[in-house]
C-alpha positions in Angstrom: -2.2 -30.5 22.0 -1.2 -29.3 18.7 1.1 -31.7 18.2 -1.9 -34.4 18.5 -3.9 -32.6 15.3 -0.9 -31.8 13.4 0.1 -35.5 12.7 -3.4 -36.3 11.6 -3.3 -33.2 9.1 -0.6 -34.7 7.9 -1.5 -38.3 7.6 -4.9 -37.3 6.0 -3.3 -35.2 3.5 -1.0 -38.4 2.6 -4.3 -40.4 2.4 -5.9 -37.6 0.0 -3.1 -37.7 -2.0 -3.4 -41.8 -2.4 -7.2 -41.4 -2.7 -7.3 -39.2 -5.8 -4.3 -41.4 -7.6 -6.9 -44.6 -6.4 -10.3 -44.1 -6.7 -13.3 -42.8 -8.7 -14.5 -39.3 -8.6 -17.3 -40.6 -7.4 -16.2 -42.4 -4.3 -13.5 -39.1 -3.8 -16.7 -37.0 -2.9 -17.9 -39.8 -0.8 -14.3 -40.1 1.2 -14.5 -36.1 1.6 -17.8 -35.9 2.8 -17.2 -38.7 5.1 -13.6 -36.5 5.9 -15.9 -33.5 6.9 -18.0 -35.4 8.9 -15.2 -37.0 10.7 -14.1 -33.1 11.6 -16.8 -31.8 12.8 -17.4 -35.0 14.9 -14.0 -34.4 16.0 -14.2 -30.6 16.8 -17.8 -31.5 18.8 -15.5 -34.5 20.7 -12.7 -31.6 21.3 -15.6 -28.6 22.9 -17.4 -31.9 25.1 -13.8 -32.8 26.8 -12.9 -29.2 27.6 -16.6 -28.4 28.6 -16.0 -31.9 31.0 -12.3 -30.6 32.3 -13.7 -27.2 32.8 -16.8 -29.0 35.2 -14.7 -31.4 37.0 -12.2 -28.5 37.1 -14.6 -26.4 38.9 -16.0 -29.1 41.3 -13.1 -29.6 43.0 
């Protein structure tokens, strides 16, 4: 599983990189706060599918 978030890290780091050569200040806070929400969306999508493995885990 590690694998799967360590590409990401990577990509997004490329895409930070771009951003700050591309845009604004203004619309680099904007792509960061939309960044943060994307993680903790992501970290809340991560705890809901082991939370579902661990039910269907223990219903069988």
């Amino acid at each position: 599983m590690s694998k799967q978030t360590e590409a990401p890290s990577k990509e997004i780091s490329t895409l930070n990189v771009t951003a700050k050569k591309l845009y604004s200040e203004e619309v680099q806070a904007e792509l960061a706060e939309l960044q943060s929400d994307i993680d903790v969306l992501f970290q809340q999508l991560q705890s809901l599918s082991r939370q579902r493995l661990t039910t269907v885990g223990s219903a069988q």
